[in-house]
LOBAVEX-826582 format. One record per atom (N, C-alpha, C, O, CB): x, y, z; residue in three letters; atom name. Coordinates in nm, 2 decimals. Glycine has a CB too. Layout:
R      c1      c2      c3  tifi  bami
R       X       Y       Z   ala    CA
...
END
This chain:
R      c1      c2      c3  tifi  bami
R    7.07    8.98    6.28   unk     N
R    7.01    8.96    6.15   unk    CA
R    6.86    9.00    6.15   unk     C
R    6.78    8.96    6.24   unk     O
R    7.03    8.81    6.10   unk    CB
R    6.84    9.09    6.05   unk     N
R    6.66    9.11    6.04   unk    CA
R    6.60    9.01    5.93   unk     C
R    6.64    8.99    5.82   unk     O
R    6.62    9.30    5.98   unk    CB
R    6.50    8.97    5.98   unk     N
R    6.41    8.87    5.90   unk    CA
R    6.30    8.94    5.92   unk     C
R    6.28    9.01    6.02   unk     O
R    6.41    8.71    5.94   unk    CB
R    6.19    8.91    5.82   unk     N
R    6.05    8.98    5.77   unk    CA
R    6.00    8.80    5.78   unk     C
R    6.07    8.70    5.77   unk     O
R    6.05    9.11    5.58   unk    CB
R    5.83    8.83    5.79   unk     N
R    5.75    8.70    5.73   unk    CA
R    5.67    8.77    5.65   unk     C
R    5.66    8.89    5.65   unk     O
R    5.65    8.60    5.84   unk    CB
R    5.63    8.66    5.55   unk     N
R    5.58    8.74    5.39   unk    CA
R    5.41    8.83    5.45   unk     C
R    5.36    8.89    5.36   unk     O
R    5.54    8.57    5.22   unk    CB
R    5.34    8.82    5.57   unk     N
R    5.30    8.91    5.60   unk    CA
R    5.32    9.03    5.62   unk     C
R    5.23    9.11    5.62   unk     O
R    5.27    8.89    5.65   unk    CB
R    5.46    9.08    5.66   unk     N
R    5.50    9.17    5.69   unk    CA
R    5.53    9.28    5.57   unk     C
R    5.51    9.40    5.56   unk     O
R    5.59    9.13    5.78   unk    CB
R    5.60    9.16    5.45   unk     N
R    5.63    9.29    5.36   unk    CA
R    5.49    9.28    5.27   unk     C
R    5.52    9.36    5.18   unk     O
R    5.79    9.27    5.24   unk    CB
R    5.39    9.24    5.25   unk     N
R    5.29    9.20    5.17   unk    CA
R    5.22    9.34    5.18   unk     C
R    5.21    9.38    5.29   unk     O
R    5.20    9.06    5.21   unk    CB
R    5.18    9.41    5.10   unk     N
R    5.07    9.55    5.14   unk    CA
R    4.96    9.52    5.03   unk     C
R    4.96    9.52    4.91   unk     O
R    5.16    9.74    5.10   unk    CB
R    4.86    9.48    5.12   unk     N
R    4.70    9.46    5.08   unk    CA
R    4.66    9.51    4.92   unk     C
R    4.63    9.45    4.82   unk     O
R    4.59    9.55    5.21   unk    CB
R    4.68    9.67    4.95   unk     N
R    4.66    9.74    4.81   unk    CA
R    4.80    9.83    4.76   unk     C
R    4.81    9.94    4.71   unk     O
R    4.52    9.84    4.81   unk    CB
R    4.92    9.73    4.80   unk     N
R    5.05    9.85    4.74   unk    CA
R    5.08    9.74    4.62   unk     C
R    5.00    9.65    4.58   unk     O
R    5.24    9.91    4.88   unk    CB
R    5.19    9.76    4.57   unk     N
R    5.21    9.72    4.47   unk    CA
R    5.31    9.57    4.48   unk     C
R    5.37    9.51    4.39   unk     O
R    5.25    9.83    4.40   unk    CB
R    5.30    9.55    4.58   unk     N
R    5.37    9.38    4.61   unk    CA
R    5.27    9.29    4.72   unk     C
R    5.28    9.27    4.84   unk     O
R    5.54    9.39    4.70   unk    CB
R    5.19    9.23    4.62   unk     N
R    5.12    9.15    4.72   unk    CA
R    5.16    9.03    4.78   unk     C
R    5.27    8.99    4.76   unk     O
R    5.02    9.12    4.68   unk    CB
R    5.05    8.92    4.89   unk     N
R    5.13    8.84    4.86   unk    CA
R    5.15    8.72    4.81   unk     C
R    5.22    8.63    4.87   unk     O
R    5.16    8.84    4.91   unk    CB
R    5.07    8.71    4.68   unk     N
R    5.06    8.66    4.57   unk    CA
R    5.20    8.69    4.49   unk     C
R    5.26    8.59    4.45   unk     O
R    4.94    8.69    4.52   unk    CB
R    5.23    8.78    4.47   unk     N
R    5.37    8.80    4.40   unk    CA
R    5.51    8.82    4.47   unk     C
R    5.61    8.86    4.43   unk     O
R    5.36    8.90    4.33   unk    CB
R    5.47    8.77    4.57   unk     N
R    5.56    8.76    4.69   unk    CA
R    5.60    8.58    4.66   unk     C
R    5.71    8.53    4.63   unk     O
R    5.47    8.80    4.87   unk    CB
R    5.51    8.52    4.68   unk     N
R    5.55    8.36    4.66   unk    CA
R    5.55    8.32    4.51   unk     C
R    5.63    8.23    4.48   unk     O
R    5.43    8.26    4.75   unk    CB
R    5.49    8.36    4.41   unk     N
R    5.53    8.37    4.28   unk    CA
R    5.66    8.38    4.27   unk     C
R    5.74    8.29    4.24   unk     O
R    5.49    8.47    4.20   unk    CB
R    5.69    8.51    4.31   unk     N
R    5.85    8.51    4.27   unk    CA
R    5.99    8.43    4.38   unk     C
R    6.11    8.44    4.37   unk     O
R    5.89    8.70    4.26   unk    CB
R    5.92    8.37    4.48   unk     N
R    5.99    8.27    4.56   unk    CA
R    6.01    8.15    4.50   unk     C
R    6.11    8.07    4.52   unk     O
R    5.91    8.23    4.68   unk    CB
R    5.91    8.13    4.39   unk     N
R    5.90    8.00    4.35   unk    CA
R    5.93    8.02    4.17   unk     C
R    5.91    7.95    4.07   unk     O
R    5.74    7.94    4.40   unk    CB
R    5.99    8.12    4.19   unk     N
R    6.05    8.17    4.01   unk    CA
R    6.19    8.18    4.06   unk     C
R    6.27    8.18    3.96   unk     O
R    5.98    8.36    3.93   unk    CB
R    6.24    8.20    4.19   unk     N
R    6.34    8.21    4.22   unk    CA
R    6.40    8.36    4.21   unk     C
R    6.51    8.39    4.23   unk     O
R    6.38    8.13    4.15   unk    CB
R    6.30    8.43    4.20   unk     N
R    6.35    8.58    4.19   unk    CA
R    6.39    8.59    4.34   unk     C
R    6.50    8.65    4.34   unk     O
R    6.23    8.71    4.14   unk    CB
R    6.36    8.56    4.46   unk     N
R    6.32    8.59    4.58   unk    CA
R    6.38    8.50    4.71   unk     C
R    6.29    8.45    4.76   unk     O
R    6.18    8.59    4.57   unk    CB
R    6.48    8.46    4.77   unk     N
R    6.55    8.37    4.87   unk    CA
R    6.42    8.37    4.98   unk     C
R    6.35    8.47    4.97   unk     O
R    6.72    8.44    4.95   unk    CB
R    6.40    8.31    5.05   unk     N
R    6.28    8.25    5.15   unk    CA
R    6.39    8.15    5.18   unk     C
R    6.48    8.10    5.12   unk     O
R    6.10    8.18    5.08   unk    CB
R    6.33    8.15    5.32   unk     N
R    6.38    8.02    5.44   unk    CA
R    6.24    8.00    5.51   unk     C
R    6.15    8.09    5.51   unk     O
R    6.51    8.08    5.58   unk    CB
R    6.21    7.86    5.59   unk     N
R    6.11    7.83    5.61   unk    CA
R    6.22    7.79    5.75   unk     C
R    6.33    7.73    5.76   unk     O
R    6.01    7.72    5.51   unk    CB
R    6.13    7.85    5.85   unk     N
R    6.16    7.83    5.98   unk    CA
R    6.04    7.77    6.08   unk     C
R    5.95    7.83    6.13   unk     O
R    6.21    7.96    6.02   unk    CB
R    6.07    7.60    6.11   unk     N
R    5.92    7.61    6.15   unk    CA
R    5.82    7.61    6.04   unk     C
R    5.83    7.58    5.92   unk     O
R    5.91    7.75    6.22   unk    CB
R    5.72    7.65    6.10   unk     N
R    5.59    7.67    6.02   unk    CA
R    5.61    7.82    5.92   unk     C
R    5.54    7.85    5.83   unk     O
R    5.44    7.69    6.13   unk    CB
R    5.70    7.88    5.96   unk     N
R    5.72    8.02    5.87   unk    CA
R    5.80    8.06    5.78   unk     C
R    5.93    8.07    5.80   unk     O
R    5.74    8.13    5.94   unk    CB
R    5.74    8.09    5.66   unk     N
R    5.82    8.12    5.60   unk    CA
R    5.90    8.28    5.57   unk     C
R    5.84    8.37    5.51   unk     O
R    5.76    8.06    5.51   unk    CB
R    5.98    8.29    5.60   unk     N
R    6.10    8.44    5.62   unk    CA
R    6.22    8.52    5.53   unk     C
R    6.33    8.47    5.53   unk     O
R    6.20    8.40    5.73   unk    CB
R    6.21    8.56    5.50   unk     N
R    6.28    8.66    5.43   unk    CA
R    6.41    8.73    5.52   unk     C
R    6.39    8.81    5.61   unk     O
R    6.16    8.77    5.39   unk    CB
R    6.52    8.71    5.49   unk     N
R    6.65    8.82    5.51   unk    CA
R    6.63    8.93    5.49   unk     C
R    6.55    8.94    5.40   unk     O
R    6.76    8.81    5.42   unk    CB
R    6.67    9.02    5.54   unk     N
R    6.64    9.14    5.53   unk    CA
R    6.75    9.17    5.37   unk     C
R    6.71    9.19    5.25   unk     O
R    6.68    9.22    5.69   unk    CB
R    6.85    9.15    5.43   unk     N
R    6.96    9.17    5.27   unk    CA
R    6.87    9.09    5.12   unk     C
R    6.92    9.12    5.01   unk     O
R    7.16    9.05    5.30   unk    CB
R    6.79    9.01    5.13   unk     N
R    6.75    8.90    5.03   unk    CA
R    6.63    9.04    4.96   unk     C
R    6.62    9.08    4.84   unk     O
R    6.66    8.71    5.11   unk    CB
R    6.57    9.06    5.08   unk     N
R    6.45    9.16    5.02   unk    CA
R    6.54    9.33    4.95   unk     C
R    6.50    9.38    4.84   unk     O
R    6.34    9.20    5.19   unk    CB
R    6.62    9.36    5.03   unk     N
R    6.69    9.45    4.96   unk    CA
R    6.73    9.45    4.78   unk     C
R    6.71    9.53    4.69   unk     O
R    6.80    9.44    5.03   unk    CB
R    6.79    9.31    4.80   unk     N
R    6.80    9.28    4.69   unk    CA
R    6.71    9.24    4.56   unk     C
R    6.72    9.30    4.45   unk     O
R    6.87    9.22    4.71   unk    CB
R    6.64    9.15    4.59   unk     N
R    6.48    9.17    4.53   unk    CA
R    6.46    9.31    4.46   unk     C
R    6.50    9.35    4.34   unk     O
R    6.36    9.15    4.67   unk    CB
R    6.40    9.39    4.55   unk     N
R    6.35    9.50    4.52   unk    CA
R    6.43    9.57    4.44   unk     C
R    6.38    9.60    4.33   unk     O
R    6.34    9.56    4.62   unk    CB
R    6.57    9.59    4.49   unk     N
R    6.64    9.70    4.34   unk    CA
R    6.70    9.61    4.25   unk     C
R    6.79    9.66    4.18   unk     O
R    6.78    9.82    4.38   unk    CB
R    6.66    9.44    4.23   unk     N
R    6.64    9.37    4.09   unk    CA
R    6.51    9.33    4.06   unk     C
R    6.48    9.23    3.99   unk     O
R    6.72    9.25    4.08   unk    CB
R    6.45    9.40    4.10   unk     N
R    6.33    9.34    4.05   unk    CA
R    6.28    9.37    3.90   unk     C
R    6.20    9.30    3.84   unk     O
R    6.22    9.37    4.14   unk    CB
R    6.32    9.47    3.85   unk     N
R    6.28    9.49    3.70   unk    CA
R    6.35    9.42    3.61   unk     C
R    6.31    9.41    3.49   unk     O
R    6.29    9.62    3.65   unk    CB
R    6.50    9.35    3.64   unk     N
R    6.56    9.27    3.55   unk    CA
R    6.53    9.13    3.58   unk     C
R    6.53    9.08    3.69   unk     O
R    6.69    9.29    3.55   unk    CB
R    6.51    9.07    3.46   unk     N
R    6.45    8.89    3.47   unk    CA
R    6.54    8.84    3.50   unk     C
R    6.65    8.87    3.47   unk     O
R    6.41    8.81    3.34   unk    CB
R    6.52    8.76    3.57   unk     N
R    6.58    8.60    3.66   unk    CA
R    6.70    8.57    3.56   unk     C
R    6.68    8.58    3.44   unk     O
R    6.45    8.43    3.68   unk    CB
R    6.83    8.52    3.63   unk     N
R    6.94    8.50    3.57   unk    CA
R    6.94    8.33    3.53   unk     C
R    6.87    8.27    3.60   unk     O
R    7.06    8.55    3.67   unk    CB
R    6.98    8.28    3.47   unk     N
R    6.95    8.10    3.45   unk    CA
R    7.00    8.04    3.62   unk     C
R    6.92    7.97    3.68   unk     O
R    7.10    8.00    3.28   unk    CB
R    7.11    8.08    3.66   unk     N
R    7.10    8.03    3.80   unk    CA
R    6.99    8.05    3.91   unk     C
R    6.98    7.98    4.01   unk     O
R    7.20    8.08    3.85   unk    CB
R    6.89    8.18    3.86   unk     N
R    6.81    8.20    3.99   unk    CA
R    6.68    8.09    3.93   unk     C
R    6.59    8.08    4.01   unk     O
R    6.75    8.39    4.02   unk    CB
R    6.68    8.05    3.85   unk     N
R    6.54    7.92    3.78   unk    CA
R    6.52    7.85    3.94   unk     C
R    6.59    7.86    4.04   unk     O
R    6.62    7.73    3.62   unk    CB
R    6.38    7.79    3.91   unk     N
R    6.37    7.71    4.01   unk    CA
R    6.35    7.78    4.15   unk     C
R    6.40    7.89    4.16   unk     O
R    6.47    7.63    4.00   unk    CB
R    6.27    7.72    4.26   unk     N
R    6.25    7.74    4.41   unk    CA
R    6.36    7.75    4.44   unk     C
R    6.44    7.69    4.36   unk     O
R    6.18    7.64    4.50   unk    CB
R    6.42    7.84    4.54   unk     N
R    6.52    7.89    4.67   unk    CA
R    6.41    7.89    4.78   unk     C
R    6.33    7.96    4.82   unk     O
R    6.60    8.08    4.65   unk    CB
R    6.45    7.76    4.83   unk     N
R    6.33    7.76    4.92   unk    CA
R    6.41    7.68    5.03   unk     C
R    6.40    7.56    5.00   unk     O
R    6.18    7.69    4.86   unk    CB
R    6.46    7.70    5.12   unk     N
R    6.60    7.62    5.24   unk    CA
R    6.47    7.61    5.36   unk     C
R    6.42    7.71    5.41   unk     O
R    6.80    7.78    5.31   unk    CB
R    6.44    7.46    5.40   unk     N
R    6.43    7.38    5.53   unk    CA
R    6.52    7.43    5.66   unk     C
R    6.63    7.45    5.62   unk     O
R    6.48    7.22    5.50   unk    CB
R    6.50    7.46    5.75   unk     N
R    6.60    7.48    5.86   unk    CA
R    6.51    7.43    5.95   unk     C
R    6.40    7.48    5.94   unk     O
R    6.67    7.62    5.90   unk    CB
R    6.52    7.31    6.06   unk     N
R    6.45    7.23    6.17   unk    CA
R    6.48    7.27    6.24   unk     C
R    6.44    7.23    6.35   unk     O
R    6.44    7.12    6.19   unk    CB
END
């Protein structure tokens, strides 16, 4: 399994910062897992993101997707 931390996909001056990286974690556009102190991205989650990202959040995606794992 490939996992990213929101440093990794964040680009300073591209067009996903990462300000709109945790916006849309917390809009639910976006699956995040917090591992530890870090918070991580699926590689498949970000795929998906990206080629939905121009269509608005479905009523199921409302709300944080935000999963604890100790």
């Amino acid at each position: 399994m490939i996992a990213y931390r929101i440093k990794q996909l964040a680009k300073p001056n591209g067009p996903i910062s990462r300000s709109k990286i945790f916006a849309d974690i917390a809009d639910g556009r976006l699956t995040a897992h917090k591992v530890g102190g870090a918070t991580i991205i699926i590689h498949s989650d970000w795929v998906h993101y990206l080629t939905s990202e121009c269509r608005p959040p479905t009523e199921a995606a409302k709300g944080p997707r935000l999963s604890v794992r100790r």
